[in-house]
Kinemage of the C-alpha trace (Angstrom):
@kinemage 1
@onewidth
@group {chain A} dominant
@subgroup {mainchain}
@vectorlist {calphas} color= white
{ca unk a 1} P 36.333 93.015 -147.266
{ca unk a 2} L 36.152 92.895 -143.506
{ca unk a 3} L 39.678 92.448 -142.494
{ca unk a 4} L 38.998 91.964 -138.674
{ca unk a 5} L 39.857 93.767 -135.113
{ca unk a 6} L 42.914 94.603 -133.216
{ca unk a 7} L 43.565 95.736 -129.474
{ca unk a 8} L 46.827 97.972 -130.144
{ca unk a 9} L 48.668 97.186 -126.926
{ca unk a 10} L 51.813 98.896 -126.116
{ca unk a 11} L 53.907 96.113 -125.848
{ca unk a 12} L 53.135 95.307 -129.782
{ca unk a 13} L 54.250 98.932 -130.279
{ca unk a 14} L 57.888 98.396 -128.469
{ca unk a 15} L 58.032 95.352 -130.935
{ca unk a 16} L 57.334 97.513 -133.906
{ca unk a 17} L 59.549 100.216 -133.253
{ca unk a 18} L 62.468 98.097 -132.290
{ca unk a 19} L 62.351 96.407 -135.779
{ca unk a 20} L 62.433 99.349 -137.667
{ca unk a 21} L 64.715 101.024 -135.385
{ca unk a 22} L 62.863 103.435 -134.320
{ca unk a 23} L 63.381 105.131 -130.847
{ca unk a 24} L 61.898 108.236 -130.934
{ca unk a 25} L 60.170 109.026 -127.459
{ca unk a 26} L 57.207 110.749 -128.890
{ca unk a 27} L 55.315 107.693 -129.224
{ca unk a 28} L 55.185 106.358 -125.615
{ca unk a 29} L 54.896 110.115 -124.296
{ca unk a 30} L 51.743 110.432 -126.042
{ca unk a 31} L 50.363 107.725 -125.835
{ca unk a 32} L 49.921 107.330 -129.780
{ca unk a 33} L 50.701 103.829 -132.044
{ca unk a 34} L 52.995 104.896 -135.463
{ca unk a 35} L 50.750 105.032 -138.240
{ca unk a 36} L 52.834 103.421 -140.193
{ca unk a 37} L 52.482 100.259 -137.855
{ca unk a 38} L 49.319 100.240 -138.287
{ca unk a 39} L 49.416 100.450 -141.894
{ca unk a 40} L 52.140 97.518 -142.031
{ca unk a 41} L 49.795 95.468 -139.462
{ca unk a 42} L 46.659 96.421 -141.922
{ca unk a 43} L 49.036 95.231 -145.243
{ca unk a 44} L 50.419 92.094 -143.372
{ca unk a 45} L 46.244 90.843 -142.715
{ca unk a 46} L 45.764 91.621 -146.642
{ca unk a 47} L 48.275 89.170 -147.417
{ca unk a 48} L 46.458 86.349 -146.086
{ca unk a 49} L 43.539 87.803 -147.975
{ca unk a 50} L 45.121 88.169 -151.178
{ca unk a 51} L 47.109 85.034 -151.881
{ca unk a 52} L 49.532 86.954 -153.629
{ca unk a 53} L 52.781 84.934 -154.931
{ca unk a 54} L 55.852 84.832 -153.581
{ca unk a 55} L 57.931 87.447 -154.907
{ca unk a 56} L 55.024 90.102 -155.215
{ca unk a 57} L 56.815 93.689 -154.105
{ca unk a 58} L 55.074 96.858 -153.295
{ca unk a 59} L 55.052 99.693 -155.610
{ca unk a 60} L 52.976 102.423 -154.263
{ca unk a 61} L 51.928 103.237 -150.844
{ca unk a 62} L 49.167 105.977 -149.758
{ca unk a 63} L 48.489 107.026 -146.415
{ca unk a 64} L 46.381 109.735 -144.154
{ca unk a 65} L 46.163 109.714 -140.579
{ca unk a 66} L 42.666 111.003 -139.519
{ca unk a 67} L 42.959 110.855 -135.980
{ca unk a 68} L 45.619 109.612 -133.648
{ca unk a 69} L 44.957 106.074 -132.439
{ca unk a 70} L 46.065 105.224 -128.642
{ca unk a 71} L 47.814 102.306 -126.868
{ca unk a 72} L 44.873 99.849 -125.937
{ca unk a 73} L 42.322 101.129 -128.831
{ca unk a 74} L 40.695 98.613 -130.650
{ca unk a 75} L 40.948 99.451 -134.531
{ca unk a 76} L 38.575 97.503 -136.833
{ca unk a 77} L 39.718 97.312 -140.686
{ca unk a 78} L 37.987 96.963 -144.364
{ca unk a 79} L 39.102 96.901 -147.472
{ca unk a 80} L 38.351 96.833 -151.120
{ca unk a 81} L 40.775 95.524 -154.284
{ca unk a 82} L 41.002 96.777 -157.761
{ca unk a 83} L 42.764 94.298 -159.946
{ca unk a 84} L 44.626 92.819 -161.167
{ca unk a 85} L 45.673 94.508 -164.072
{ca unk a 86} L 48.156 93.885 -166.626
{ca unk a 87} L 50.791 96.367 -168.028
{ca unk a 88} L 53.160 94.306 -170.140
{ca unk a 89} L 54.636 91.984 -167.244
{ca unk a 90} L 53.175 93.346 -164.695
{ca unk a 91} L 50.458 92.256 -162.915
{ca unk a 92} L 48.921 95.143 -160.481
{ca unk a 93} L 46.470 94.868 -157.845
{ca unk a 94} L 45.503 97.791 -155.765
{ca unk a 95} L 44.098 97.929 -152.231
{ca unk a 96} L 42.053 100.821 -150.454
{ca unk a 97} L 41.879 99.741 -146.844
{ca unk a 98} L 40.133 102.034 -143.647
{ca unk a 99} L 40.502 101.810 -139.751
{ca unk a 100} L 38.014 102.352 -137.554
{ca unk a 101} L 38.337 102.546 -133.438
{ca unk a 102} L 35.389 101.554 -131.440
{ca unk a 103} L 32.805 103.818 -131.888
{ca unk a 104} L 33.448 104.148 -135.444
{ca unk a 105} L 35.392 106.574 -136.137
{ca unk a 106} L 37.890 107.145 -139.062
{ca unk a 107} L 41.159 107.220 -137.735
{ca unk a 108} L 43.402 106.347 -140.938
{ca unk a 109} L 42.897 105.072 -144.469
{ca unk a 110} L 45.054 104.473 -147.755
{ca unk a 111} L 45.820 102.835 -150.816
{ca unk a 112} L 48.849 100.215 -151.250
{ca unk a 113} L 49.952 99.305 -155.147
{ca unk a 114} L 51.405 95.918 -155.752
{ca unk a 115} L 53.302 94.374 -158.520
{ca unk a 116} L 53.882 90.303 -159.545
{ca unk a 117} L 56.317 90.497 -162.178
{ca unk a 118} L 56.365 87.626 -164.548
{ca unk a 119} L 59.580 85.411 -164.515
{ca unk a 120} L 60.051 85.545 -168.489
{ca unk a 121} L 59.502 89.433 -168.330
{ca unk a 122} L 62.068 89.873 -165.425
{ca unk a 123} L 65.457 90.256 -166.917
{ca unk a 124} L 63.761 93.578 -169.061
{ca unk a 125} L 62.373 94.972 -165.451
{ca unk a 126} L 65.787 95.209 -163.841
{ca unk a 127} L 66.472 95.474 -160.430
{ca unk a 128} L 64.527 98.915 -159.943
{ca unk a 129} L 61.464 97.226 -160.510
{ca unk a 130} L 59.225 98.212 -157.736
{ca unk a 131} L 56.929 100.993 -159.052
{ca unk a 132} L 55.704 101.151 -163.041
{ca unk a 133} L 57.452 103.077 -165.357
{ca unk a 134} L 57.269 106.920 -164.528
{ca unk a 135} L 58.656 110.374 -165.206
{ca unk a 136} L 62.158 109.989 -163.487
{ca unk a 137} L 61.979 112.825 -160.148
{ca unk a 138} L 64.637 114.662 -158.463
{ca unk a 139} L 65.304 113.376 -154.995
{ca unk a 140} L 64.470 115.909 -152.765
{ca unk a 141} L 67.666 118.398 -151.221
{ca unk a 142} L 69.798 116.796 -148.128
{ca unk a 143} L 69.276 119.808 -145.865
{ca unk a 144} L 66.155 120.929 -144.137
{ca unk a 145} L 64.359 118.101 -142.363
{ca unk a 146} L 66.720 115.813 -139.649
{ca unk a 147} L 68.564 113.249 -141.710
{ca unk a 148} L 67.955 109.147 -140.263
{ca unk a 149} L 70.418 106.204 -141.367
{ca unk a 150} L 69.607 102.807 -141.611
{ca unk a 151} L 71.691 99.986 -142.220
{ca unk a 152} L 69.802 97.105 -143.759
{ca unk a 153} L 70.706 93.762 -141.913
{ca unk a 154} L 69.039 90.395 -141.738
{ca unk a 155} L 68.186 90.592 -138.259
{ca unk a 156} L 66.093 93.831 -138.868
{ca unk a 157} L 63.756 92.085 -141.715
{ca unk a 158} L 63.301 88.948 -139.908
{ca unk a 159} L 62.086 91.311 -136.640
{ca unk a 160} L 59.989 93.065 -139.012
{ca unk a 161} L 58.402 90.011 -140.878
{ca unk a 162} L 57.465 88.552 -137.351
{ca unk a 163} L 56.084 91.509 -136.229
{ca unk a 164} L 53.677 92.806 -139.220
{ca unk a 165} L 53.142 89.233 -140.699
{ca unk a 166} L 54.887 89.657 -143.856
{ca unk a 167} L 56.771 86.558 -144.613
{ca unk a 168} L 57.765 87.198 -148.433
{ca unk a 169} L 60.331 84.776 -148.898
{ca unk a 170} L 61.873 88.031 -151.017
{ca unk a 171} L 62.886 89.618 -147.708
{ca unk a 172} L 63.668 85.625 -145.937
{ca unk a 173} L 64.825 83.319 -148.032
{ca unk a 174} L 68.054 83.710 -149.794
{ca unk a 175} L 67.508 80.679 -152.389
{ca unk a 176} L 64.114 82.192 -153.507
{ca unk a 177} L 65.632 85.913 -153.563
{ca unk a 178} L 68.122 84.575 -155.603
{ca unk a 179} L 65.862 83.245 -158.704
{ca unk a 180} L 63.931 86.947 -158.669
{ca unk a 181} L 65.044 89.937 -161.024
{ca unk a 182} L 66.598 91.457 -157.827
{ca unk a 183} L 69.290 88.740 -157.467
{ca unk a 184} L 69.093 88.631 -153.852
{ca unk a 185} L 67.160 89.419 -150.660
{ca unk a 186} L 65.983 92.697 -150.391
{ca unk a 187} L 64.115 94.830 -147.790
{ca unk a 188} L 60.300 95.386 -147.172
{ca unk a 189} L 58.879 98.633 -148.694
{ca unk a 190} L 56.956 99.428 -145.400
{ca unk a 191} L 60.214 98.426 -143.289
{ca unk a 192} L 62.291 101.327 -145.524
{ca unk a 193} L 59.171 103.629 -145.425
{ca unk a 194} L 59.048 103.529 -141.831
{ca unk a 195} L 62.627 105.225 -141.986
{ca unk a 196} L 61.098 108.386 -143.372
{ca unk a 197} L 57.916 108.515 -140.607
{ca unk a 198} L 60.870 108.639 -138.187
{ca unk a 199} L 62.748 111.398 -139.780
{ca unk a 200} L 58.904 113.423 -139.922
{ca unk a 201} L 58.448 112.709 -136.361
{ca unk a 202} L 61.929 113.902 -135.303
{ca unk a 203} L 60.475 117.218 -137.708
{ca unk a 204} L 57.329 117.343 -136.220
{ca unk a 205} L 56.672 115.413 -133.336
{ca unk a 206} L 53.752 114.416 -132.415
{ca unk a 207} L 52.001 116.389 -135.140
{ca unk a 208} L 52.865 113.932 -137.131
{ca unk a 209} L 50.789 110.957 -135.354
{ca unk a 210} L 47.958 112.779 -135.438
{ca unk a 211} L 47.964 114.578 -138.898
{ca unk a 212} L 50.596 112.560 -141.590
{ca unk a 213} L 49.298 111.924 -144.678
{ca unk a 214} L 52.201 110.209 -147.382
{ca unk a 215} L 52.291 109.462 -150.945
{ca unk a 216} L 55.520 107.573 -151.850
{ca unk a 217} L 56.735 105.229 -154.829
{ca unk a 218} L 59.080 102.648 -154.149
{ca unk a 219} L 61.786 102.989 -157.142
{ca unk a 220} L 64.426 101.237 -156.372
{ca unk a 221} L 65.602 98.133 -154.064
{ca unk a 222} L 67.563 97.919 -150.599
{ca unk a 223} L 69.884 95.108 -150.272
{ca unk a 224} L 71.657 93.101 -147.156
{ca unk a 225} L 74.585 95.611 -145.824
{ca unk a 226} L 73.358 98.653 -147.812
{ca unk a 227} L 73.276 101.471 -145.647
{ca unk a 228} L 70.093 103.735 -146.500
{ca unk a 229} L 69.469 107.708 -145.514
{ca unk a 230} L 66.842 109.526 -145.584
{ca unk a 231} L 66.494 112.889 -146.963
{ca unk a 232} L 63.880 115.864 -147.214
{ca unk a 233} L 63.568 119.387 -147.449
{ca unk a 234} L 59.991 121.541 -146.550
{ca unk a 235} L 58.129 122.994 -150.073
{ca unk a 236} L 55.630 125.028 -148.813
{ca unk a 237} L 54.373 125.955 -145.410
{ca unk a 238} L 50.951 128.033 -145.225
{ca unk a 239} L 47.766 128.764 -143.317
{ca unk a 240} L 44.648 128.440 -144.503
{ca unk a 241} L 41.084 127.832 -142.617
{ca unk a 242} L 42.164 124.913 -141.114
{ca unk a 243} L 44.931 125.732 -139.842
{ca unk a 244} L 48.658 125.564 -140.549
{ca unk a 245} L 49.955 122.951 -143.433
{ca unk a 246} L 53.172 121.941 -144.210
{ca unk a 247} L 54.059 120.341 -146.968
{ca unk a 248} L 57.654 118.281 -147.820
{ca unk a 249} L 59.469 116.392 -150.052
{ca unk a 250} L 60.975 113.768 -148.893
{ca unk a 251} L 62.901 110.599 -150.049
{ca unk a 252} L 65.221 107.686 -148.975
{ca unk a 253} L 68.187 106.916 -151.078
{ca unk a 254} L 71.357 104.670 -150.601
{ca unk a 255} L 73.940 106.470 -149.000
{ca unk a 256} L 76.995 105.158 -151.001
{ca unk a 257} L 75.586 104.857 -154.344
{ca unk a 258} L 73.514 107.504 -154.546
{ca unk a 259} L 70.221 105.745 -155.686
{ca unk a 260} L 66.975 106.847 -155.062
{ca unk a 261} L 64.715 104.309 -153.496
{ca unk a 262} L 61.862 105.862 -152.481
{ca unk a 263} L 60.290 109.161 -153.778
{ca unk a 264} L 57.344 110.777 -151.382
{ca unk a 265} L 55.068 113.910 -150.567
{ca unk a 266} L 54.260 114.235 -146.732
{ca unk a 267} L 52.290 116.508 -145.334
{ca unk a 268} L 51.357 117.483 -141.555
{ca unk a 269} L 49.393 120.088 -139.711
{ca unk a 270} L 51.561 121.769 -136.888
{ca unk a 271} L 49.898 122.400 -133.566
């Protein structure tokens, strides 16, 4: 599925990072887009592709940064989609996507998971609904990588829906939020992930543009006023013949409550 072409401009960048909060300066000193922009930007075009209904929420989310892409690049996109599938009331559909720049080279790729839960099978879901059932994880320590807190306000997910394209009434509309198993609006997967790429570039600067890869599940939801934190700790740090790898777990949970919302494995190469 050819999912079109981009010019990533600069001033779509500021947008970006001033929806998820994000102000580190490592971005406009070198010259390099987030990658998890560009993933969001990549997910919000699948939408239109997909038809999925209102409601649908993201369960897994997969993503390796080849090469860094710069302000003014023009990134080409494809995709393919496995599903759906049924698991009891769940309906999955997975999507591999790839970016190209200009002359064709690979500069990021993934995999994003997403669930449409049926209405009748709701109430047994919960409101932790957002990833399949799983072997329950520790979140990862609170010391070692720099700690970022988010508080989850309206303003924020409108900014973000405007500027990736995803309009899921689940994150807009109160009266549809409402009628789902979550009770009420909640916050995008990619707008909470996007908390954790800030903590690893605050870690890891601009390593991290050019080498990320994450594997996270979403496992649990963040609400209007919830104030979220992000938290991760380094596992193993070696060299091998590439080069130095680093390797952390890292997670985002809500700061009063305690509640794990989103388990993930990160990895970057140092320079």
């Amino acid at each position: 599925m050819d999912l079109g072409s981009w010019r990533v401009t600069e001033e779509w960048g500021r947008r970006y990072l001033e929806a998820v909060g994000d102000d580190r300066p490592e971005y406009l000193e070198a010259g390099f887009a987030p990658p998890l922009g560009l993933t969001a930007w990549v997910l919000g075009s699948l939408l239109e592709h997909l038809a999925l209904p209102p409601g649908a929420i993201h369960s897994l989310q997969e993503l390796e940064t080849l090469n860094p892409v710069r302000w003014g690049d023009v990134i080409g996109a494809t995709a393919s989609i496995d599903g759906p599938k049924r698991r009891g009331g769940l309906q999955i559909i997975t999507a591999s996507y790839s970016l190209e720049d200009g002359s064709g080279r690979a500069v990021l790729k993934g995999r994003s998971t997403v669930l449409n839960i049926d209405p009748v099978a709701a109430s047994s879901v919960g409101r932790d609904a957002s990833s399949p059932p799983a072997k329950e994880q520790p979140a990862p320590a609170s010391g070692g990588l720099p700690v970022v807190s988010k508080v989850i306000t309206q303003d924020r997910l409108q900014a973000y829906a405007q500027v990736t394209g995803d309009s899921n009434p689940l994150h807009l509309d109160p009266e549809f939020a409402a009628t789902t198993q979550f009770g009420g609006i909640i916050a995008h997967g990619m707008l909470t992930l996007a908390f954790i790429a800030q903590m690893m570039v605050a870690a890891f600067g601009r390593s991290w543009l050019e080498s990320g890869t994450m594997r996270a599940r979403f496992k649990g939801a963040a609400y209007i006023g919830d104030e979220v934190e992000t938290c991760g700790q380094v596992t193993k740090d070696e060299d091998n013949l590439s080069g130095r790898n680093v390797t952390c777990s890292v997670g985002l949970r809500n700061r009063r409550s305690g509640q794990q919302l989103i388990s993930a494995s990160a990895t970057v190469r140092p320079t």
